[in-house]
N, CA, C and O atoms as a GROMACS GRO file, in nm:
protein
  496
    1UNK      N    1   0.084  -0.118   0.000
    1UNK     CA    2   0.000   0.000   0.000
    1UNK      C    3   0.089   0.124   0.000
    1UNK      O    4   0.156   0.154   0.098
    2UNK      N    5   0.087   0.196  -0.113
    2UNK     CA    6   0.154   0.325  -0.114
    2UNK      C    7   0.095   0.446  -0.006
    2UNK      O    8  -0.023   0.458   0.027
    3UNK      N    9   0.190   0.518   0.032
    3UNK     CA   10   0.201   0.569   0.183
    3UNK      C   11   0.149   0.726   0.136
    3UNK      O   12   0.209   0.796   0.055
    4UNK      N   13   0.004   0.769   0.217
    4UNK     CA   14  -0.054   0.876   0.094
    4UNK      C   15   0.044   1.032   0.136
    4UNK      O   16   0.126   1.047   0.227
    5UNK      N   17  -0.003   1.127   0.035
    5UNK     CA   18   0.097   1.183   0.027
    5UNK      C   19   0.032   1.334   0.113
    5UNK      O   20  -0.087   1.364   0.108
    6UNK      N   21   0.133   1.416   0.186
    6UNK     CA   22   0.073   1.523   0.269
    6UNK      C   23  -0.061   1.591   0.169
    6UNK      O   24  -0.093   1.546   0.059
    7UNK      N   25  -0.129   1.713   0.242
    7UNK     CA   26  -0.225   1.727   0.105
    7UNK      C   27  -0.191   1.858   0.036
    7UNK      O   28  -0.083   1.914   0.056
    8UNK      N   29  -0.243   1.886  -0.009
    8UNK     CA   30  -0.187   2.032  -0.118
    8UNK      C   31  -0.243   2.161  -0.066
    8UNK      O   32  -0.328   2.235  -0.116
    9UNK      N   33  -0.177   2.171   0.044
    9UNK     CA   34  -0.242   2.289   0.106
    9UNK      C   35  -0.336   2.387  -0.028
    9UNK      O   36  -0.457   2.402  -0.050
   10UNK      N   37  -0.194   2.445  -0.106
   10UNK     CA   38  -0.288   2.569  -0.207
   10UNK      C   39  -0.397   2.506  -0.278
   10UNK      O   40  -0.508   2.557  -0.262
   11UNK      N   41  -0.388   2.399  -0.360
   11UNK     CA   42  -0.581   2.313  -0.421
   11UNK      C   43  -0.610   2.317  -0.312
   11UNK      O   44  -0.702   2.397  -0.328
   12UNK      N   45  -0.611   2.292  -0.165
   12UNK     CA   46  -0.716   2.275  -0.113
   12UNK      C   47  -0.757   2.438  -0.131
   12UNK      O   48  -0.861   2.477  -0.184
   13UNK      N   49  -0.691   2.491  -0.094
   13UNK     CA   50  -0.694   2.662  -0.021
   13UNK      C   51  -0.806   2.727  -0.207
   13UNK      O   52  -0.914   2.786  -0.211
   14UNK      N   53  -0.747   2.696  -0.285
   14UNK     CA   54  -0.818   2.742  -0.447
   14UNK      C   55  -0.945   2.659  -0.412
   14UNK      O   56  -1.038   2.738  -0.403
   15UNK      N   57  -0.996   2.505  -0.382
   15UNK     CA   58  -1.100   2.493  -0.414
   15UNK      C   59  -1.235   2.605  -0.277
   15UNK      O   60  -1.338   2.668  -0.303
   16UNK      N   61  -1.176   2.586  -0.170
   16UNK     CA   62  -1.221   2.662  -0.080
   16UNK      C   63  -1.267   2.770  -0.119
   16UNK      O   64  -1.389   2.780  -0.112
   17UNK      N   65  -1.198   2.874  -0.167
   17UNK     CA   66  -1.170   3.012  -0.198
   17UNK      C   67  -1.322   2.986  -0.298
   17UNK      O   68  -1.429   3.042  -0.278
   18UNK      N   69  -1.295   2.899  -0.393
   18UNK     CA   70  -1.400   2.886  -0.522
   18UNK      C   71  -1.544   2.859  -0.461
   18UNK      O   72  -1.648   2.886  -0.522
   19UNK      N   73  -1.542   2.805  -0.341
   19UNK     CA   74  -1.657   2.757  -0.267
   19UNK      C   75  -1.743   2.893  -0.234
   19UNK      O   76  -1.859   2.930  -0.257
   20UNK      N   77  -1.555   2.982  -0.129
   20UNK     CA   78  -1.676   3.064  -0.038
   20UNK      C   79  -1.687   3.171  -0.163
   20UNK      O   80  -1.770   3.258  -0.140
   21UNK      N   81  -1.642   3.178  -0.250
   21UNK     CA   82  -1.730   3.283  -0.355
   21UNK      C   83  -1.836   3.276  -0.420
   21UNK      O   84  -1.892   3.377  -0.464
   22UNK      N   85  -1.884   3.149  -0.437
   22UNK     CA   86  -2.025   3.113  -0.401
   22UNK      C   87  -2.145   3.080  -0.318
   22UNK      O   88  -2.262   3.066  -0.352
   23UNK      N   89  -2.086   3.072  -0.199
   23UNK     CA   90  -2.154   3.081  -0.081
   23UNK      C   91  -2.082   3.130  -0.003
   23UNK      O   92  -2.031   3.047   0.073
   24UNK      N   93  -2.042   3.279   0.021
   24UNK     CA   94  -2.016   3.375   0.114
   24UNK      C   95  -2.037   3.360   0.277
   24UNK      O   96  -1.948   3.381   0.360
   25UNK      N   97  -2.166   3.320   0.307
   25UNK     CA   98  -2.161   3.291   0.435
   25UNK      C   99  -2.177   3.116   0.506
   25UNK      O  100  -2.237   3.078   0.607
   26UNK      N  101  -2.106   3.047   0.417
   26UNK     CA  102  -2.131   2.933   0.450
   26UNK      C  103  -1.985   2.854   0.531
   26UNK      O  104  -1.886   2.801   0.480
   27UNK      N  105  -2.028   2.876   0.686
   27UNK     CA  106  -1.974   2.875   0.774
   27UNK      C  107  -1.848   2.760   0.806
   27UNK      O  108  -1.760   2.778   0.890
   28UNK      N  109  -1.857   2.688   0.753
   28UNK     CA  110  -1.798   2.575   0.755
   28UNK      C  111  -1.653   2.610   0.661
   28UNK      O  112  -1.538   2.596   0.700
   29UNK      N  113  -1.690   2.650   0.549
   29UNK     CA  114  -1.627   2.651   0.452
   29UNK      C  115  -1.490   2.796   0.524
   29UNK      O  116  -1.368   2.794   0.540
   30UNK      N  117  -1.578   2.883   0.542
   30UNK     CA  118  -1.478   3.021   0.623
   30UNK      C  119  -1.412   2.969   0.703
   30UNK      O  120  -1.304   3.029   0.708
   31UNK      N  121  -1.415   2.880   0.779
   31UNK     CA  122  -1.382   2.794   0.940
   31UNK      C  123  -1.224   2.733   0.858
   31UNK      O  124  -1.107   2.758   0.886
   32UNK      N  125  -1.285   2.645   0.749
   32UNK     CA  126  -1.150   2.562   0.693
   32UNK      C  127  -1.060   2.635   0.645
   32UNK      O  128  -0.942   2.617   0.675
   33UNK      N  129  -1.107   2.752   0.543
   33UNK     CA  130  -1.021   2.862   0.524
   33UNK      C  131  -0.912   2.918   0.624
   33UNK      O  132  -0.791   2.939   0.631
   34UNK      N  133  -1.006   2.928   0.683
   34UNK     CA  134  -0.926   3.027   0.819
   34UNK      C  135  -0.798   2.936   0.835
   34UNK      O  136  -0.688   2.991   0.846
   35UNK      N  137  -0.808   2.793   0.837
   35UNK     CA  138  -0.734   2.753   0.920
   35UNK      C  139  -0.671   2.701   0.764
   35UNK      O  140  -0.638   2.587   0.798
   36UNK      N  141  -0.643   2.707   0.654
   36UNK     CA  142  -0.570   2.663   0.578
   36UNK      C  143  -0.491   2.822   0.581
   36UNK      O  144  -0.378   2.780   0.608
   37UNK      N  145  -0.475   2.953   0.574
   37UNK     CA  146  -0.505   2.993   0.571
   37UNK      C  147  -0.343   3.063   0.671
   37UNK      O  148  -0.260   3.151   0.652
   38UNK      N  149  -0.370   2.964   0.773
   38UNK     CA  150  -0.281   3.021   0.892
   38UNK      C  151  -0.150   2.886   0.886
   38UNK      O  152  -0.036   2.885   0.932
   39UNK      N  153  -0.231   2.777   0.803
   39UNK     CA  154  -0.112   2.672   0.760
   39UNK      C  155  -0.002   2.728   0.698
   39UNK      O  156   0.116   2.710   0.724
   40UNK      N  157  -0.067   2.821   0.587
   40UNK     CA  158   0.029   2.848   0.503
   40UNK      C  159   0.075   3.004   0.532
   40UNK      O  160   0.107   3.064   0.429
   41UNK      N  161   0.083   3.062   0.627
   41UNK     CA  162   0.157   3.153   0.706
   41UNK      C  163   0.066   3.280   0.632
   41UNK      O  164   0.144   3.373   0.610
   42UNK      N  165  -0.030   3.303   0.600
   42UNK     CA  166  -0.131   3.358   0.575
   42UNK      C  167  -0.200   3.436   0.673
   42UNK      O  168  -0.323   3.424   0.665
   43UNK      N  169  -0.154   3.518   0.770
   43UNK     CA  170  -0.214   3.488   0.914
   43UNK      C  171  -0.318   3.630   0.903
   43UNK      O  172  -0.418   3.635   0.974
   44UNK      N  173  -0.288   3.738   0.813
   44UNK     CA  174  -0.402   3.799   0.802
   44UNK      C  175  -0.526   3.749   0.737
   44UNK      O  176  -0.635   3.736   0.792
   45UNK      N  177  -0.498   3.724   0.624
   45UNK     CA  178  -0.619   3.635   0.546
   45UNK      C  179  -0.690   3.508   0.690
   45UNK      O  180  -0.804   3.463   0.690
   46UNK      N  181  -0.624   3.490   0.756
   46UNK     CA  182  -0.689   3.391   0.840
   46UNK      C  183  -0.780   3.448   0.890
   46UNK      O  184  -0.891   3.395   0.898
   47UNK      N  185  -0.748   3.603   0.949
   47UNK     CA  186  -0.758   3.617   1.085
   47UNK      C  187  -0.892   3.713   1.006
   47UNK      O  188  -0.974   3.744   1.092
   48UNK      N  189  -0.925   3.759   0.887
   48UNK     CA  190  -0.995   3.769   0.820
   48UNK      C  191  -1.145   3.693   0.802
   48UNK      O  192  -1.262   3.724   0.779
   49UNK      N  193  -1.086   3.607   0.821
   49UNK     CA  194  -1.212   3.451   0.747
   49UNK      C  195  -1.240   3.454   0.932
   49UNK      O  196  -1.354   3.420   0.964
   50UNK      N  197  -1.155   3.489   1.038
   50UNK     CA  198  -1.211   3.408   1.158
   50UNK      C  199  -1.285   3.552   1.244
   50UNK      O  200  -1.360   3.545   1.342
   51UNK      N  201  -1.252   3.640   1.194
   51UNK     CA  202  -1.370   3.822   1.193
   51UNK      C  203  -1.509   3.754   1.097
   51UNK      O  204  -1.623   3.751   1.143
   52UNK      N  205  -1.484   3.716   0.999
   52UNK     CA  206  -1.636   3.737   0.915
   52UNK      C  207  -1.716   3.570   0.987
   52UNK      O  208  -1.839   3.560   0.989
   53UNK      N  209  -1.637   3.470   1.033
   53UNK     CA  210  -1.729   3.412   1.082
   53UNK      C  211  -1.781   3.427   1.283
   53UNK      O  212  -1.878   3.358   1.315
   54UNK      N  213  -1.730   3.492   1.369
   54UNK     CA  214  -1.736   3.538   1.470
   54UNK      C  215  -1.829   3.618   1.422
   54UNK      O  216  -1.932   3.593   1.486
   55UNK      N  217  -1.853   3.716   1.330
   55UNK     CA  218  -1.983   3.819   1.274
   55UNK      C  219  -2.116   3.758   1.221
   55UNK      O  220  -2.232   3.801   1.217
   56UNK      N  221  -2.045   3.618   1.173
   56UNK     CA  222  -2.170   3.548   1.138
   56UNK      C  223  -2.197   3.432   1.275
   56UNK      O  224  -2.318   3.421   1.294
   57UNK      N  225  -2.144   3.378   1.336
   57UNK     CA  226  -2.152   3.296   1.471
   57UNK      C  227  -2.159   3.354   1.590
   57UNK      O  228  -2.098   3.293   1.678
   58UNK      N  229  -2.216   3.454   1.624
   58UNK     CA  230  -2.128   3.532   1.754
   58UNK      C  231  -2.164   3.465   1.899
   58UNK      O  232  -2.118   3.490   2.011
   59UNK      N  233  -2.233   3.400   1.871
   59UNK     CA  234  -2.219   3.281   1.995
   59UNK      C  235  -2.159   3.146   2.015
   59UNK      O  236  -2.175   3.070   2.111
   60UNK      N  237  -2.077   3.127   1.894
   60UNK     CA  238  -1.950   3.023   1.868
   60UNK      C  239  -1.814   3.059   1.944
   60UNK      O  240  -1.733   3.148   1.922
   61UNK      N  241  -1.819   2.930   2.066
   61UNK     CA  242  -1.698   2.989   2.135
   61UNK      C  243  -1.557   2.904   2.068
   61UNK      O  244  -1.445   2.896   2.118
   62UNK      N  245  -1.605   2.850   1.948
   62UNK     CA  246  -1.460   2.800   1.907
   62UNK      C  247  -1.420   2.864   1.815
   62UNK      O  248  -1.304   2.839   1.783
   63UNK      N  249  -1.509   2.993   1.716
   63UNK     CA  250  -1.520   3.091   1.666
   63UNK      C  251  -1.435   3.186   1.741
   63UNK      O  252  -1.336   3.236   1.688
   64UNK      N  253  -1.469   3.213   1.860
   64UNK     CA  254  -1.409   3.297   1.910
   64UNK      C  255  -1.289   3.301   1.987
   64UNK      O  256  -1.242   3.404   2.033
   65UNK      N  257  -1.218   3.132   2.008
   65UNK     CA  258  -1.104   3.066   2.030
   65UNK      C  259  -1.035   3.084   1.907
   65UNK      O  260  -0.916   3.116   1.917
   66UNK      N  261  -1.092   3.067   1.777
   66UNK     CA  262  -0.996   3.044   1.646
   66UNK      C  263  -0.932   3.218   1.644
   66UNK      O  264  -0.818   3.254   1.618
   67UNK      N  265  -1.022   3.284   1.672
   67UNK     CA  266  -1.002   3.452   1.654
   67UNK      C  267  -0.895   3.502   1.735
   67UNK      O  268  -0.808   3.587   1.715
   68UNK      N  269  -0.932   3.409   1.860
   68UNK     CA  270  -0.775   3.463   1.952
   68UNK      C  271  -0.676   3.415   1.954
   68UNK      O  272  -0.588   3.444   2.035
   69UNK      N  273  -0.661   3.293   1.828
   69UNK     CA  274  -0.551   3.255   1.806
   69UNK      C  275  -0.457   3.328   1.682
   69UNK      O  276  -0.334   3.324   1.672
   70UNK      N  277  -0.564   3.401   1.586
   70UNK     CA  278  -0.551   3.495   1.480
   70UNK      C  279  -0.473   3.634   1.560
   70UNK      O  280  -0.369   3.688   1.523
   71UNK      N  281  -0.535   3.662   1.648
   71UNK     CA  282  -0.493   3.782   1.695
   71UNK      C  283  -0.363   3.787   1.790
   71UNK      O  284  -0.280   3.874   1.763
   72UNK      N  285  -0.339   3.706   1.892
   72UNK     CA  286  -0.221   3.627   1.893
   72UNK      C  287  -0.134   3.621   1.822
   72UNK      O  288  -0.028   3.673   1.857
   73UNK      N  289  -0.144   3.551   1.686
   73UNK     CA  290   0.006   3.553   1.587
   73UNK      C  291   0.005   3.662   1.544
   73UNK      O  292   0.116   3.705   1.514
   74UNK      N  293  -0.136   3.769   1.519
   74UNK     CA  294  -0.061   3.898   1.474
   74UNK      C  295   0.013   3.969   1.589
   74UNK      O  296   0.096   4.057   1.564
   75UNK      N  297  -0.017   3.930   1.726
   75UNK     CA  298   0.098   4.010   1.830
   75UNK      C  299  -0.008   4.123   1.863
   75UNK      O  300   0.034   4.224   1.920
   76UNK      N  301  -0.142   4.114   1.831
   76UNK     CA  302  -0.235   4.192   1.894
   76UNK      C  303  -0.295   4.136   2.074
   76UNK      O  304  -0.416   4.112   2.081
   77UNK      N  305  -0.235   4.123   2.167
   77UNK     CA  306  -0.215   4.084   2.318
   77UNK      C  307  -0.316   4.068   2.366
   77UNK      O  308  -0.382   3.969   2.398
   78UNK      N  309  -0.341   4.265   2.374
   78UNK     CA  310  -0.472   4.310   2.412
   78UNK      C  311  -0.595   4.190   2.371
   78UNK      O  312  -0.636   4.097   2.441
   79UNK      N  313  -0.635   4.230   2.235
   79UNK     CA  314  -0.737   4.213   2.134
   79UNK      C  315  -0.739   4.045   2.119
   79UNK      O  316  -0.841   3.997   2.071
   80UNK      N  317  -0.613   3.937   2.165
   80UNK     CA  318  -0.649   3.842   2.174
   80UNK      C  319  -0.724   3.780   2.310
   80UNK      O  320  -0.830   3.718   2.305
   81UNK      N  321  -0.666   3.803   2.407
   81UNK     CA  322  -0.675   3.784   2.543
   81UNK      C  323  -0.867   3.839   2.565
   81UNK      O  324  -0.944   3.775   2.636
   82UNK      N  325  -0.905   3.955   2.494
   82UNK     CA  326  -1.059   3.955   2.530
   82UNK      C  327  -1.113   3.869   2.448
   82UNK      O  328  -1.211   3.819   2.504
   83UNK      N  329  -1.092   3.811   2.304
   83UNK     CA  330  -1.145   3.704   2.255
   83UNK      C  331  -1.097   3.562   2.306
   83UNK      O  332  -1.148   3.471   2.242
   84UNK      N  333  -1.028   3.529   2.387
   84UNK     CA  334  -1.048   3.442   2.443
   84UNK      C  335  -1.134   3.445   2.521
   84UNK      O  336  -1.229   3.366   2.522
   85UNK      N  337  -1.112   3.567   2.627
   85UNK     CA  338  -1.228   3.546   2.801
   85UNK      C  339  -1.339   3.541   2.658
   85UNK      O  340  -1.335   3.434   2.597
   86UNK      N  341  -1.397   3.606   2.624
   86UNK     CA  342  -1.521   3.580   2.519
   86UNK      C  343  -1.538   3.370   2.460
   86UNK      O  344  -1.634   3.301   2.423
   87UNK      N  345  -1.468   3.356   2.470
   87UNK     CA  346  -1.458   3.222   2.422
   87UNK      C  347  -1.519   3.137   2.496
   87UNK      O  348  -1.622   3.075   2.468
   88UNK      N  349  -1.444   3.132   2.610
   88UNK     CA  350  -1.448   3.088   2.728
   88UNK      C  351  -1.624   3.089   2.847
   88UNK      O  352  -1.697   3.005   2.900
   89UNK      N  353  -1.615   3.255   2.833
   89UNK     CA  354  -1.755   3.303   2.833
   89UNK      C  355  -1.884   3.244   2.757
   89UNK      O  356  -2.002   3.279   2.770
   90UNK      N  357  -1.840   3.165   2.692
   90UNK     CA  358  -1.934   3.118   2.554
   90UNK      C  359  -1.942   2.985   2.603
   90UNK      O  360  -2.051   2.928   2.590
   91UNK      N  361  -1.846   2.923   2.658
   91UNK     CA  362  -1.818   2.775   2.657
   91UNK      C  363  -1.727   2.730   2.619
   91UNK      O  364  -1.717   2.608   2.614
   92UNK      N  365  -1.629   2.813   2.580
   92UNK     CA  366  -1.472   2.719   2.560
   92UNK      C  367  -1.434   2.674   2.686
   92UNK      O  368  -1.442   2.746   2.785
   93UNK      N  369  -1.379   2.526   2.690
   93UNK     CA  370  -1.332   2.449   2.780
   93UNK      C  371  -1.245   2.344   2.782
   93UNK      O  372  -1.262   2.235   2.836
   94UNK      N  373  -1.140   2.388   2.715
   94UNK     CA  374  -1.001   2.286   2.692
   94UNK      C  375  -0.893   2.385   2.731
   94UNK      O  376  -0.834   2.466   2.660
   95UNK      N  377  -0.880   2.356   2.887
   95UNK     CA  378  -0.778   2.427   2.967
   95UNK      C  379  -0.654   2.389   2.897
   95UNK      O  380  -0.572   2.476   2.869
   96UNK      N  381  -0.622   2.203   2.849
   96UNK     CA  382  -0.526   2.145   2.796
   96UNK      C  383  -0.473   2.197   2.677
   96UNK      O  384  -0.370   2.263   2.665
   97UNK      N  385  -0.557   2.161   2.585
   97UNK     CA  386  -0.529   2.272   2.433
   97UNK      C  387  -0.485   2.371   2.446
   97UNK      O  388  -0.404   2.411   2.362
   98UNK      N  389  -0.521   2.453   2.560
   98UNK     CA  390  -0.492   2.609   2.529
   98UNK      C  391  -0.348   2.620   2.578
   98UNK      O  392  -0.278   2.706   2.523
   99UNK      N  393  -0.288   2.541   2.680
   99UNK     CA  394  -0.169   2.524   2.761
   99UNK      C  395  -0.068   2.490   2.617
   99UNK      O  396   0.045   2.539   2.609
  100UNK      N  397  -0.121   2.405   2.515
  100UNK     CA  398   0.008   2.375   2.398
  100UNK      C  399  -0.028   2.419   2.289
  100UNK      O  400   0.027   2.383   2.185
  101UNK      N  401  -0.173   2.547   2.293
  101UNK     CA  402  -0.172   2.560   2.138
  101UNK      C  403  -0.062   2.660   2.054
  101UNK      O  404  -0.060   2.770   2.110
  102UNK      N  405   0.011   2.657   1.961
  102UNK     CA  406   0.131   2.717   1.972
  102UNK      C  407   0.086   2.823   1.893
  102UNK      O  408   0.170   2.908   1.863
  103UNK      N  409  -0.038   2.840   1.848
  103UNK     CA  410  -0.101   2.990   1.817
  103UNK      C  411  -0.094   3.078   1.916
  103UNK      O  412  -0.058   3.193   1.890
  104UNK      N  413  -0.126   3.040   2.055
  104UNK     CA  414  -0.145   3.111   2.185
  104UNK      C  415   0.028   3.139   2.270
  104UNK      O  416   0.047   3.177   2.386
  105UNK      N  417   0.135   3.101   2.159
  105UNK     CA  418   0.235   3.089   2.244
  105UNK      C  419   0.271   3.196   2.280
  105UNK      O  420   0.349   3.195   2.375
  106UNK      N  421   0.224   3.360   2.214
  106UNK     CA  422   0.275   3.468   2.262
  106UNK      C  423   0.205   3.533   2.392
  106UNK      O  424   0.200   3.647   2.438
  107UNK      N  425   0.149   3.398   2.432
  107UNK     CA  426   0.006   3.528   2.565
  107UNK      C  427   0.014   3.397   2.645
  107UNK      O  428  -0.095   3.358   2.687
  108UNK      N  429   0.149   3.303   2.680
  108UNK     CA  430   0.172   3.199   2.776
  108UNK      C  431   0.169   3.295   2.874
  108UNK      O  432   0.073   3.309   2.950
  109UNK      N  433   0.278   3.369   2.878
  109UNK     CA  434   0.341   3.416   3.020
  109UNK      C  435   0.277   3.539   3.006
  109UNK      O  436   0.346   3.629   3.055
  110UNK      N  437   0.196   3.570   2.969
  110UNK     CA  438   0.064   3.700   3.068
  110UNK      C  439   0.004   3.664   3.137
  110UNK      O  440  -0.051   3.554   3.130
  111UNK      N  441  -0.008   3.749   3.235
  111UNK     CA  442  -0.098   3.738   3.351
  111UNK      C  443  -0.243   3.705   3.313
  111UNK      O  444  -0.312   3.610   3.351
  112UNK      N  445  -0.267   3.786   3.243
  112UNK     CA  446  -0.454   3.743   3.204
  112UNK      C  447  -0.439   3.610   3.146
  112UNK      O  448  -0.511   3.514   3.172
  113UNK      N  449  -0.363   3.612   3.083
  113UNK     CA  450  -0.364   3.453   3.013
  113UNK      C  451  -0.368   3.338   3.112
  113UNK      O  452  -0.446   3.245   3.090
  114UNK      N  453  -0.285   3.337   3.226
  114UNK     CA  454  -0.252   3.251   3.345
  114UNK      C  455  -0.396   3.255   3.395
  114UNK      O  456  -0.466   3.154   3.403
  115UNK      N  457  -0.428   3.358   3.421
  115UNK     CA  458  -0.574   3.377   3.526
  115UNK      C  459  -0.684   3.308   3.459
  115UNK      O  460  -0.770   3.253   3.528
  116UNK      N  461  -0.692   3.306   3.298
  116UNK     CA  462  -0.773   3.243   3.241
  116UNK      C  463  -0.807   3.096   3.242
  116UNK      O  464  -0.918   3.046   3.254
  117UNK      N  465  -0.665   3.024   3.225
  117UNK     CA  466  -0.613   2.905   3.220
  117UNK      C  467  -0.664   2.848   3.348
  117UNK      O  468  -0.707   2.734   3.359
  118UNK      N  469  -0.655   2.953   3.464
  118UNK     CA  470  -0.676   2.864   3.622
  118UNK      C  471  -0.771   2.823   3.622
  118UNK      O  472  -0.799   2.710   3.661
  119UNK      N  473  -0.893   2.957   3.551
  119UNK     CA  474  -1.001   2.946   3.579
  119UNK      C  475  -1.062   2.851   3.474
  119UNK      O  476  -1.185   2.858   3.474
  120UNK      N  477  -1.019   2.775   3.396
  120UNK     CA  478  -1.082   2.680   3.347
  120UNK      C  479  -1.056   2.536   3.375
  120UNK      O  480  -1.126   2.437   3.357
  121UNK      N  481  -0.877   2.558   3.446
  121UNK     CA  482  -0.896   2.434   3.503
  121UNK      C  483  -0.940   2.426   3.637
  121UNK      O  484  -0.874   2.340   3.695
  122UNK      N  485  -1.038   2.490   3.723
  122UNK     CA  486  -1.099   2.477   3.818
  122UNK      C  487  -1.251   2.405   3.778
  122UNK      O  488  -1.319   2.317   3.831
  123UNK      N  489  -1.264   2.479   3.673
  123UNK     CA  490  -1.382   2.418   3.608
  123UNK      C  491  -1.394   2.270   3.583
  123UNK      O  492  -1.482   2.192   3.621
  124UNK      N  493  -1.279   2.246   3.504
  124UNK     CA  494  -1.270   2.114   3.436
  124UNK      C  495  -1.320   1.988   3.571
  124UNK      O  496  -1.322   1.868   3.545
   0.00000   0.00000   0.00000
């Protein structure tokens, strides 16, 4: 059995693109974007697709986890750290994930970030 091969980030990223220009708000499709998006070091275009679906989801707290991971790699601190508590606020609840997601690696060692983290693993 031949051993399959990684996938093509850009076809995937072109058929996507071809999708959401025909269905603009079809949520799923913005979601995969986003995150092909930030594969390929794309991190505004991500962080783009993860604004227009937070506008279309605004009670999606993994919407609003993907957003503070967007805002994060742009080195926006502030602006990530309230879309997380927003996340969280919503129902995000993977204290674990958030401890290794390496989107979040610039808001480890903040204080709000720590305070956040406690408070979800108290929850857990």
């Amino acid at each position: 059995m031949a051993k399959s091969s990684p996938p093509d980030l850009e076809f995937e990223t072109r058929f996507f693109e071809a999708v959401h220009r025909r269905s603009p708000r079809f949520s799923d499709v913005i979601e995969i974007l986003g995150g092909l998006y930030t594969k390929q070091g794309r991190i505004a275009d991500g962080l783009k697709m993860d604004r227009k679906l937070v506008r279309l989801q605004p009670d999606n707290a993994t919407a609003h986890y993907n957003l503070a991971c967007s805002l994060a790699l742009c080195r926006r601190q502030a602006d990530a750290l309230r879309s997380l508590e927003h996340a969280i606020g919503l129902g995000y609840d993977d204290p674990d994930w958030m401890q290794q997601d390496p989107d979040l690696e610039g808001l480890r060692d903040h204080p709000r970030f720590q305070k956040l983290l406690a408070k979800l693993q108290v929850q857990s």
